[in-house]
Structures are given as C-alpha cells and as structure tokens.
C-alpha positions as CSV (number, residue, x, y, z in Angstrom):
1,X,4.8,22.1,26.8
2,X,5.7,25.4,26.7
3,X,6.4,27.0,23.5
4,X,9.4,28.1,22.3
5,X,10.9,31.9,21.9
6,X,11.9,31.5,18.1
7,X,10.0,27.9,16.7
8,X,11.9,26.1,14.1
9,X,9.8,24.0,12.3
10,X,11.2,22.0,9.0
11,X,9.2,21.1,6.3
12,X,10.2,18.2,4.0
13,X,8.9,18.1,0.9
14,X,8.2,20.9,-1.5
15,X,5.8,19.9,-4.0
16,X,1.6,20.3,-3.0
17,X,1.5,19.2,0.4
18,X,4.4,20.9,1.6
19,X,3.6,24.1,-0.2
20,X,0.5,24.5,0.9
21,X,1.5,24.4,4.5
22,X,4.3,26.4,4.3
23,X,1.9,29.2,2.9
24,X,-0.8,28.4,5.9
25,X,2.0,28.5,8.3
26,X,2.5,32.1,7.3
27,X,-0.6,33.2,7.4
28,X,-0.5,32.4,11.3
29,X,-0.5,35.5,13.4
30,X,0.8,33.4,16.3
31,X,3.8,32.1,14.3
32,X,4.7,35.3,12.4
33,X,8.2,34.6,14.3
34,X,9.1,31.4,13.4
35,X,12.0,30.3,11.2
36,X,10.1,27.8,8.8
37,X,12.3,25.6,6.7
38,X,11.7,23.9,3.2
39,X,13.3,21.2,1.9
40,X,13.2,20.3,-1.7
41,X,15.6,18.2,-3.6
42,X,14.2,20.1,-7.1
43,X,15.3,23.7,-8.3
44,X,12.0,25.3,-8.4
45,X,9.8,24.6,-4.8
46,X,5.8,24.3,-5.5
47,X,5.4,22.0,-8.5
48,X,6.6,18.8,-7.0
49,X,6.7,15.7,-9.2
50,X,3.1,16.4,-10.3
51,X,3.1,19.7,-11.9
52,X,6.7,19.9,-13.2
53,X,6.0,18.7,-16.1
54,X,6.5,20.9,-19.2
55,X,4.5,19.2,-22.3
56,X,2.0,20.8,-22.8
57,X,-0.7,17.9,-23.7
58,X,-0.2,16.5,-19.5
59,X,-3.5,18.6,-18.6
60,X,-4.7,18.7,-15.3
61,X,-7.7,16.5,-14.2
62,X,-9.4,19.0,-12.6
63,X,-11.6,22.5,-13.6
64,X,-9.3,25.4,-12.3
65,X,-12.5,26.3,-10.4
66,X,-11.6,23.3,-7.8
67,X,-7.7,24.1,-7.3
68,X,-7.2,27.6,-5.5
69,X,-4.7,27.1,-3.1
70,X,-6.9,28.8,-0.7
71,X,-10.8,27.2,0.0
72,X,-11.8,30.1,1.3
73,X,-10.9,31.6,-1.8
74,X,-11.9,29.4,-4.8
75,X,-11.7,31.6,-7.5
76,X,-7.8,32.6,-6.8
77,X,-6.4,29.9,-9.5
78,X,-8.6,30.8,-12.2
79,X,-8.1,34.6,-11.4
80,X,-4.0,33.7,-11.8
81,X,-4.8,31.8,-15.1
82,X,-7.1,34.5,-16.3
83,X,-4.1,37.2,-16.1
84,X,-1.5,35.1,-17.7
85,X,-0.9,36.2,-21.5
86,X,-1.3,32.6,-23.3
87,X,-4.9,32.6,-21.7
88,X,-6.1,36.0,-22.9
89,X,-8.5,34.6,-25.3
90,X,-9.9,32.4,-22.0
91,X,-9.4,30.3,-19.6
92,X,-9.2,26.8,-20.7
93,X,-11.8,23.9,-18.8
94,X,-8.9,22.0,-18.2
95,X,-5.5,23.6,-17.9
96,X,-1.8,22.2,-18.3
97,X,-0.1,20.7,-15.4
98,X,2.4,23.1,-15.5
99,X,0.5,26.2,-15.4
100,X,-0.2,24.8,-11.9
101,X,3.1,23.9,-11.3
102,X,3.9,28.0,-12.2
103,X,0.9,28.9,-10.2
104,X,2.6,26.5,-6.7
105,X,5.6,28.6,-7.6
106,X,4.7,31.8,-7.8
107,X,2.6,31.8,-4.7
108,X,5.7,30.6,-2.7
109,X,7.9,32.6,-4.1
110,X,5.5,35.7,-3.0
111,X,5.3,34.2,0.7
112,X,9.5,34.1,0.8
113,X,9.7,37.4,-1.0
114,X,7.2,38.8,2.2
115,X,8.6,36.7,4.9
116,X,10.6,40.0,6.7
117,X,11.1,40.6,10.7
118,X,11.8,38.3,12.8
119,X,10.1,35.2,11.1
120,X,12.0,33.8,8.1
121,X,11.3,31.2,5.4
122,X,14.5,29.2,3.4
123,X,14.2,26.9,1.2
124,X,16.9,24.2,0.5
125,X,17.6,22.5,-2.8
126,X,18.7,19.1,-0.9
127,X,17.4,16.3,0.8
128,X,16.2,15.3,4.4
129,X,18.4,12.2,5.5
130,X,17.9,12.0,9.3
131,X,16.1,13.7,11.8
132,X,17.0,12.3,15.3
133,X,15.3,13.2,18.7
134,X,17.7,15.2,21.0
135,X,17.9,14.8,24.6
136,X,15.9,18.4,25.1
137,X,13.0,17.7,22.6
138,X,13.8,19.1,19.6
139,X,15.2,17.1,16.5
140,X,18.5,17.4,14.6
141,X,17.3,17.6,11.0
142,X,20.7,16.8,8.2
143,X,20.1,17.5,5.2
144,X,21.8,15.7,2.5
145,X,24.3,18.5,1.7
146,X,25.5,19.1,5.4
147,X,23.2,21.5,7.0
148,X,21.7,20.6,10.3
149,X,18.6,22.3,11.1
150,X,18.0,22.0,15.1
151,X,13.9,22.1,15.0
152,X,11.1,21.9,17.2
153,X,8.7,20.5,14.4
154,X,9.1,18.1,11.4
155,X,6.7,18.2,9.0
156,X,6.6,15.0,6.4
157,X,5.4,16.3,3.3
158,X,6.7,13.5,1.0
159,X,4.5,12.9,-1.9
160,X,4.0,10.0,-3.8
161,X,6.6,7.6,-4.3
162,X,7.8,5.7,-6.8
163,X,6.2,2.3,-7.8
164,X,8.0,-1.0,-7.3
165,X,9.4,-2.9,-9.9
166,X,6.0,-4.2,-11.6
167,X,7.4,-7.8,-12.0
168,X,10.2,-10.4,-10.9
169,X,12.1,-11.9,-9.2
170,X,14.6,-11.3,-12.2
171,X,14.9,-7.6,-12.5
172,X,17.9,-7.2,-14.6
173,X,14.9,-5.4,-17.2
174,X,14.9,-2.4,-14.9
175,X,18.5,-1.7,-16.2
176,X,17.4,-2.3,-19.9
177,X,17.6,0.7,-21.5
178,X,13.7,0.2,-23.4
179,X,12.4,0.3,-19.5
180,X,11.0,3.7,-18.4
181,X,10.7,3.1,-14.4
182,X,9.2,6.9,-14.2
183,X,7.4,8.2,-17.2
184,X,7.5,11.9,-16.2
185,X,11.7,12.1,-16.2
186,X,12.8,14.7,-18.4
187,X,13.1,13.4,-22.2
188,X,12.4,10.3,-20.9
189,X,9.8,9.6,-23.4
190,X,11.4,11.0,-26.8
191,X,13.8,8.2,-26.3
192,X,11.3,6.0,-27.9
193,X,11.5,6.0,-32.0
194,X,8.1,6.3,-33.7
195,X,8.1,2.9,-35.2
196,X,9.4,1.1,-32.0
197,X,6.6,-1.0,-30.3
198,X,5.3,0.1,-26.8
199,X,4.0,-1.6,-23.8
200,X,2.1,0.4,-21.1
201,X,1.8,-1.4,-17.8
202,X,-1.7,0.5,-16.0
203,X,-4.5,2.0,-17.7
204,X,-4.7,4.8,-15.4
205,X,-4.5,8.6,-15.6
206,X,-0.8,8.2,-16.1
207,X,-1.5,5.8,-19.1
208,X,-3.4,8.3,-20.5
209,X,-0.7,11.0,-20.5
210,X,1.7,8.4,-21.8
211,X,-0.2,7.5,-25.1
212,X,-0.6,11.7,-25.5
213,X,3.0,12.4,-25.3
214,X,3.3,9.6,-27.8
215,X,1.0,11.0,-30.6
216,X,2.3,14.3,-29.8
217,X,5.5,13.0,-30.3
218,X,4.9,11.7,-33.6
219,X,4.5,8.0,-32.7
220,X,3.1,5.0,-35.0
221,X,3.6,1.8,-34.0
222,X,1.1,-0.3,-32.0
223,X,0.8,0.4,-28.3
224,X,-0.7,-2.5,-26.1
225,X,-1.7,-1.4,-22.4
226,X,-2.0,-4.3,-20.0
227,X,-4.2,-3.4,-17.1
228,X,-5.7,-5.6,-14.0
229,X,-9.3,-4.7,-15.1
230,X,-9.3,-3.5,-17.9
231,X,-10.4,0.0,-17.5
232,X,-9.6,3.2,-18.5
233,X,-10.4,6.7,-16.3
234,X,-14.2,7.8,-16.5
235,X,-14.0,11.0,-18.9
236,X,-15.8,15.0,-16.7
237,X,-19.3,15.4,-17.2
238,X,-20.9,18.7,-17.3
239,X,-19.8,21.2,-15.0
240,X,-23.2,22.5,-14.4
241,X,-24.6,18.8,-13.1
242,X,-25.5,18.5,-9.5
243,X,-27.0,16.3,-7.2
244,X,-27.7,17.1,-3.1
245,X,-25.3,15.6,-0.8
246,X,-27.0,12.4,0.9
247,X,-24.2,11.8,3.7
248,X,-27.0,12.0,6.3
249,X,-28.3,8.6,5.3
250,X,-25.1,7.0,5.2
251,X,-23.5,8.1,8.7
252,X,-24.2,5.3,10.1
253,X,-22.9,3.1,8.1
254,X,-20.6,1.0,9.0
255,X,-20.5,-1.9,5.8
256,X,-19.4,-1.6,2.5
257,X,-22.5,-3.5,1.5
258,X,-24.7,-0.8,3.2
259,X,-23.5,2.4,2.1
260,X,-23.3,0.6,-1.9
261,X,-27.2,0.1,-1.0
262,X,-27.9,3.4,-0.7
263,X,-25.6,4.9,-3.2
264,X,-27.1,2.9,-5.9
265,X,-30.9,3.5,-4.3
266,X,-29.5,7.5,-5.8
267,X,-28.0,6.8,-8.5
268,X,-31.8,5.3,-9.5
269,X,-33.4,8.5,-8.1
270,X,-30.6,10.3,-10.4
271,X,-31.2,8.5,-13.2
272,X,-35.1,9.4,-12.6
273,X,-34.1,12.8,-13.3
274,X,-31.9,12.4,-16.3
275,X,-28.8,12.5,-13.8
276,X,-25.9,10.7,-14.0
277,X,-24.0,8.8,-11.7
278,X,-20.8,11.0,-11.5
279,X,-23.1,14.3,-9.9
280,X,-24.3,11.7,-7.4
281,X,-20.4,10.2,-6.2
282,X,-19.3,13.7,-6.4
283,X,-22.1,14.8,-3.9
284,X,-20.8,13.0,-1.6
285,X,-16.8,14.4,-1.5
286,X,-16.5,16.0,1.2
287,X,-17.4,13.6,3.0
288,X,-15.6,10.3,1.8
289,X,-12.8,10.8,4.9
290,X,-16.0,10.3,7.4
291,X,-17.4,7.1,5.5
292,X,-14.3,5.7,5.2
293,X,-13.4,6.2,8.7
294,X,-16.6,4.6,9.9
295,X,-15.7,1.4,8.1
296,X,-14.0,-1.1,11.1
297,X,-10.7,-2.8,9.3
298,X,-12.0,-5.4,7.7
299,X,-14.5,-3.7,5.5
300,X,-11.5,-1.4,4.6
301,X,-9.9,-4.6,3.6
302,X,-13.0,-5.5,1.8
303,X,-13.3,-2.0,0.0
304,X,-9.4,-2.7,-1.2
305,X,-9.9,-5.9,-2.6
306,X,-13.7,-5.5,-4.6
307,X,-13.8,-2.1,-5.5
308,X,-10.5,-0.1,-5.3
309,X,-9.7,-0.8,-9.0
310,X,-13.4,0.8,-9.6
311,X,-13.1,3.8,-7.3
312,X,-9.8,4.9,-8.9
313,X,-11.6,5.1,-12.2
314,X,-14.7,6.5,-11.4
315,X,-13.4,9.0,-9.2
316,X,-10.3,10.4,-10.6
317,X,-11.4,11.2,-14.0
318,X,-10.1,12.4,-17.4
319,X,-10.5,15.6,-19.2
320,X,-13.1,15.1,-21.9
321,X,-11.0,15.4,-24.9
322,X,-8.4,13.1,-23.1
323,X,-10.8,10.4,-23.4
324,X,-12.0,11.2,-26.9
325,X,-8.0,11.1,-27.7
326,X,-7.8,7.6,-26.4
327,X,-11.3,6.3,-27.9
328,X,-9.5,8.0,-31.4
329,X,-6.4,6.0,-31.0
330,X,-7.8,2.6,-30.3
331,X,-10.4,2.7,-32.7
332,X,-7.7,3.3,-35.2
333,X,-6.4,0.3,-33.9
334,X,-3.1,2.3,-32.5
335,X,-4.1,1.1,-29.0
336,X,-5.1,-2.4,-27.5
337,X,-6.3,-2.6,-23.8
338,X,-5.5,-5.9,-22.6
339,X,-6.7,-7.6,-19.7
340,X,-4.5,-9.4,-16.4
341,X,-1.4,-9.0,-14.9
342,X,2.1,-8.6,-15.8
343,X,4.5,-11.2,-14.5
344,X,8.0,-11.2,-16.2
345,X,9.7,-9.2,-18.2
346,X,12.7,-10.3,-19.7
347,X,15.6,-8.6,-22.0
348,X,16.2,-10.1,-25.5
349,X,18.9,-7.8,-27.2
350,X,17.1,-5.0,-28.1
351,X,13.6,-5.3,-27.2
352,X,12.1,-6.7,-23.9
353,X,9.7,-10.0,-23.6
354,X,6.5,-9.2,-21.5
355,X,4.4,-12.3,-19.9
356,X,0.9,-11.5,-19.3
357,X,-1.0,-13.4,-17.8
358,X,-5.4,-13.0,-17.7
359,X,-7.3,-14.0,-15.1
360,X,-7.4,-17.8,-14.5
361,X,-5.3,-18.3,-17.7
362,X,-1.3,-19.4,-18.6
363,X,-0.6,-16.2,-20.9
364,X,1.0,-15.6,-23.5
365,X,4.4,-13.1,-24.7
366,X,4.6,-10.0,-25.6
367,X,7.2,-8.2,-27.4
368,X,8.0,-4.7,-27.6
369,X,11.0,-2.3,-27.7
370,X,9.9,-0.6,-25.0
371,X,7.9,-1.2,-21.5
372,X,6.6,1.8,-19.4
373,X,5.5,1.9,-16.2
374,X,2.4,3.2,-15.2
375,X,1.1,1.8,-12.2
376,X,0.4,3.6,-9.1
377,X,2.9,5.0,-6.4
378,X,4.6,2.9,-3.7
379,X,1.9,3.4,-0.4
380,X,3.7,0.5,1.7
381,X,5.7,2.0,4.1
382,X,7.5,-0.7,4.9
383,X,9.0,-0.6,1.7
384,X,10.0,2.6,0.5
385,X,13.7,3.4,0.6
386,X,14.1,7.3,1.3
387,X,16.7,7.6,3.7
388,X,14.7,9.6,6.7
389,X,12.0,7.3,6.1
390,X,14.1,4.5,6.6
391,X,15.8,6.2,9.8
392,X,12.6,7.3,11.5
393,X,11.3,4.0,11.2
394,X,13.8,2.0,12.3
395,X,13.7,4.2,15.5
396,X,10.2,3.7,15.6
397,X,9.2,7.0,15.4
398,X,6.9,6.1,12.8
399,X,4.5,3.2,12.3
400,X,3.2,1.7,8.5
401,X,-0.3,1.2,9.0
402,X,-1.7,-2.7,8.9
403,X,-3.3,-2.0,5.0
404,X,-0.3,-0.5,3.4
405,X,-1.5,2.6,2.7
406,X,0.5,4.8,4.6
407,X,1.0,6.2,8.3
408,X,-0.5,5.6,11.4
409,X,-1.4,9.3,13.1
410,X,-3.4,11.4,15.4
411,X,-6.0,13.4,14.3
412,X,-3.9,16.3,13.8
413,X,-1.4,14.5,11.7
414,X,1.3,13.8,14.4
415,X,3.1,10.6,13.8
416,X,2.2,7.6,16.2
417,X,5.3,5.4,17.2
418,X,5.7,1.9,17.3
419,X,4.9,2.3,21.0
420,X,1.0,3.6,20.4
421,X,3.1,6.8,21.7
422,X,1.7,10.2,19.4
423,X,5.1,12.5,18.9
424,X,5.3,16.1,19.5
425,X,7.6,16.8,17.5
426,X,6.9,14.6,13.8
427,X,3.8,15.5,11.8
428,X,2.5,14.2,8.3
429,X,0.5,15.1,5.4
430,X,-0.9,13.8,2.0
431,X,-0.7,10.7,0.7
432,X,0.7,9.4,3.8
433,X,-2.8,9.8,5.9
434,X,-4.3,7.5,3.3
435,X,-5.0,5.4,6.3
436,X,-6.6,7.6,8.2
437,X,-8.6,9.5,4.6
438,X,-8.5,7.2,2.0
439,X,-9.2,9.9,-0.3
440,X,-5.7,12.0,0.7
441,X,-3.8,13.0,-2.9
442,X,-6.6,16.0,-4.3
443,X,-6.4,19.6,-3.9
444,X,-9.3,20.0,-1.7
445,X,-8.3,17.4,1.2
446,X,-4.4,18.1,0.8
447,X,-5.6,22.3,1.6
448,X,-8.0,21.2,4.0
449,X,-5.6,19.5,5.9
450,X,-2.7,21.9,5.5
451,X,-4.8,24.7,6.8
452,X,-5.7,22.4,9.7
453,X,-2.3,21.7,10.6
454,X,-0.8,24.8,10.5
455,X,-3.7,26.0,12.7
456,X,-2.7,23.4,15.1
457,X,1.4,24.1,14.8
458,X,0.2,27.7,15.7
459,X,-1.5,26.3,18.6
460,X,1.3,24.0,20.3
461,X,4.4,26.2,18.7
462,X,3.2,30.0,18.7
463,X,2.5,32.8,21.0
C-alpha cells in the first residue's frame, strides 16, 4: 500500500487512550503532515470519564512517579504537579483524579496549540456514529453532528463502558429516581440526603470513592455494600519495597497452576526477607501481557473463573489513607460488607427493595432509599450499544473475542474481521485489547501501546 500525500487519520475517543496517541502521533517525524482528528463527545479532550472528576477526595490509585504521559520520561507528571500553586508545600503521594485530568488537558492543548504547517490537529466535541469502508480504501467517518471526515485510519480509542443493569429481568428500578446507573455523573451523588439509607453494589475501587464522597458529603445513615467475594481493594505499601523480576522462571509456562507454583515459591523467599507479597506481584508488571498470552484459552477461562475476583483486588490497589477511611467507617459500624450477589431490585414508593442472595443460600431483602452501582465496566462486545460499535460490527469489521473481554486484533492493534481478515484501515486501543493483554486499562500499558501504534501508523501512513 502506498501511502497517502496528506494521511487522515481519526481518532475516536478523547479521554487516556486516545490522548496519548494523538500526542505520539505528533511526535512522528514521518507524519508531521497528517491531518489527525479527535473526537470527543465532552468539552474538555484528555480527562475522559476517569479523570473528570472534580471532588477532590476521588484520588488517583497510583504514585505520580508511575503516570508521565511519556515512559521515557517518568518524572514529567510529578514535575507538572510540582509547578502547580496548590502543591507548593509538596507533591502529594497520591494526587486527585483531576489534577490528572488537568494534566491530559494541558498536554493536548500544548500539542494543538503547536500543531502548525501542513499537519493539523482538530478536535470535535461530538460523537463517532459510522465509519463505512469506501470503494477506494479509505473510510467515511460521520460524526454525530454532521461532519464527515474521509480518513485513511480509524483509531478506536473507546474507554470503558458502562456496566449493565446489575439485576433483572424487571428493570423498571433503573428509572427509579434512588438508582445511580453511573456514580461519577455530575451531582449525581449529593442527590442522596444524609439520613437516607445506601446500598453499594461492588466493593471495588469505585466503591471506595463512593463511601468518600458520602462522608465528605456529610452522610450518616448505614451503608451496606454487597460484593461477590467479599473484598475490598488491597491498600500501597511502601514505595521504597522491591523485589527482582522472576519472569525468566515463568516463560514457559503455560498453566495457571504452574505459574501460581512459582509465584508463591517467592512470595516464601520474600517473606524470608521481611518482604511482602505486593513487591513480589508488582515485579512482575511488565510482564503480565507475556504470561497471559502464553496461557492457551482454557486456562484464560480458568484464570476468569478462580482468580479474577482476586487479581482485581490485589493488583489495583487503594491509596493508604483510602483504606484507613474505609476500615474507620465500618468499624464505626457506618459500613457493612456483605457477601453474594445481587438479584432483584424492585421499587416500593420511595425507596427500592434489594434481594441478595450468598452463596448456596435463598437471601434475604434489603431496603434502602438509594442503590448505586459499582460494578465493573461493560467488556462484552457483543453487548455494548455505541452506535459505531454497533455499525462496525454488524459489518463485520470487528470481531468480540470468545471470553468477553474485548476485541480480537493483530499485534499492532488493527481490528481482525469476522472473516480472520486483519483491516488496514481500523485500529484499537485500551481496554478493548483485554484479550490480547489482560492487563490493558493502566498508564504504563495504555502509553506503551500508544507509542507502539503511532510508531506503526507512521510506518504504513507516513513518508
């Protein structure tokens, strides 16, 4: 294929992901023509749905040492932090959400502001709806509010999505106004009056920000969080801790059962050495892609089913003091983790009726005024709703992967049809290579593979 004169390619999807390759794809000598395109449906481009948040108790999960948009450049993050005034006394351990969400802003806006000659970069407050295959190559990108962008490259960037309904089949509850679908919706939250009961459904990072809104907000009455097993996130250790990466002994490894063997053969070494088990997992990050890959399908499907539940709490951790806020509030009896699964929910007037059932038990009723969502995003894509999603894959331009966890691609992130055939012209990243990462929603694998992409784009689509 020979490249183009002037490459279009269109981004959709303005929140990490998409950022993060829309600043690699400028820094491409070999694409310093190109038109790029960004399309984002929210007024500022860079936060996304993650760091738009504006309370200030939603802190980010992560040491600022570990989020520089740039991995070449680690320090760049805590360098911006350090020169903004609120931080002149220091930089905080664990910053607010939406100082990253200013930070994703900023660093675009500086990439558009620079973007002169004959390259260009526009972003659109609107939404992708289709993105058809024209008879010369390129695709016919309309966006919700008219525009047509004729591209040579599509770029999903899409995010997260949001969860299903959590129970049914009756869902006349998700019109009740005491259910909060999406937690992180502007004022969504203060709705709920300090003495109104509370219902949390997940015990998950998303819980945890939930219940700190809450006491930030003033709120009394009991809160019951109804989780699958029970857990809460694992609180940060030590920055300082370290173990050595062990990856060589686990390469081969193709069963779940093996590589737990040797993983817990460290974490005994570890312990030996007054180590804890989180430097020893964390040893091992860059290289969870490669063990994952290695496992055939049905130890993926074994991983899913035994120890997904564990992974997510172990590995995607809570800022110390979040943890001490939520030990606080349940030992003041202000929180009660319950354990099983939600099944019905039910409005009765004013307040909603909540059936949980445990594990190999009937259940029992809950009441509360209000029930909040917090499980985990929508990976099926088979399910999810979003116009161009639907579109490309009723063309079968793109193929749902056999565990639900996303999309079927090449290496390089280029969409795989329902044929088997890889496309030229579609191309994904984040939480849709799930299938092909597991591990695909952090800043260091969403960079790594935005940098990786848009050295490939330069490749097909540059000079």
């Amino acid at each position: 294929m020979n490249p183009p004169a002037r490459p279009v390619i269109t981004v959709v999807g303005g929140g990490f992901a998409g950022t993060a390759l829309v600043l690699q794809l400028r820094r491409q000598a070999a694409l310093a023509h190109a038109e790029i395109h960004l399309i984002e449906p929210r007024k500022y481009p860079g936060p996304g749905l993650a760091y738009t948040a504006r309370r200030p108790e939603y802190l980010l999960n992560v040491r600022p040492g570990a989020l520089s948009l740039y991995a070449e450049a680690p320090g760049h993050f805590t360098a911006w932090l350090a020169r903004q005034p609120e931080y002149a006394a220091g930089v905080p351990e664990f910053a607010p959400r939406a100082s990253y969400g200013h930070y994703l802003h900023e660093e675009l806006a500086a990439a558009r502001a620079a973007a002169t000659g004959p390259g260009h970069l526009c972003c659109h407050q609107t939404t992708a709806v289709v993105a058809p295959l024209r008879p010369d190559g390129q695709r016919t990108v309309l966006l919700a509010d008219g525009t047509t962008l004729v591209s040579d490259c599509v770029v999903l960037a899409l995010g997260n999505f949001p969860p299903p309904p959590p129970a049914g089949p009756d869902h006349r509850y998700l019109h009740h106004p005491g259910y909060h679908a999406d937690p992180w919706a502007a004022g969504n939250l203060r709705r709920i009056g300090p003495d109104e009961a509370v219902v949390l459904i997940g015990s998950g990072l998303t819980a945890v920000d939930v219940l700190l809104a809450l006491r930030q907000d003033g709120h009394r009455a009991p809160v019951t969080v109804v989780a699958r097993h029970g857990r809460w996130p694992a609180a940060h250790g030590p920055a300082a801790a370290t173990y050595p990466n062990f990856y060589p002994e686990l390469a081969t490894e193709t069963t779940v059962a093996g590589v737990l063997a040797i993983f817990r053969k460290h974490l005994r070494a570890a312990a030996a050495q007054g180590i804890n088990w989180r430097p020893v997992l964390d040893s091992l990050r860059p290289n969870l892609g490669q063990i994952w890959a290695a496992w055939p399908l049905a130890e993926q499907r074994r991983f899913l089913r035994h120890l997904a539940g564990l992974w997510a709490v172990t590995r995607h951790r809570s800022p110390p003091e979040n943890a001490e806020a939520v030990d606080a509030l349940t030992a003041a009896g202000m929180v009660q983790l319950r354990v099983g699964t939600v099944r019905e929910i039910e409005p009765a007037g004013h307040d909603l009726r909540v059936r949980v059932r445990p594990h190999g038990a009937e259940g029992n009723w809950l009441v509360a005024q209000h029930v909040v969502a917090c499980t985990g995003p929508l990976l099926d894509y088979h399910r999810i709703t979003d116009p161009l999603v639907m579109s490309l894959r009723d063309a079968g331009h793109l193929t749902p992967d056999s565990l639900r966890l996303g999309l079927l691609t090449d290496a390089h992130g280029a969409l795989r049809g329902a044929d088997g055939i890889v496309s030229d012209t579609l191309f994904t990243l984040g939480p849709s290579r799930r299938p092909a990462y597991f591990e695909s929603t952090a800043v260091p694998e969403l960079r790594q593979q935005a940098a990786a992409l848009a050295a490939e784009l330069a490749r097909r689509f540059g000079d």
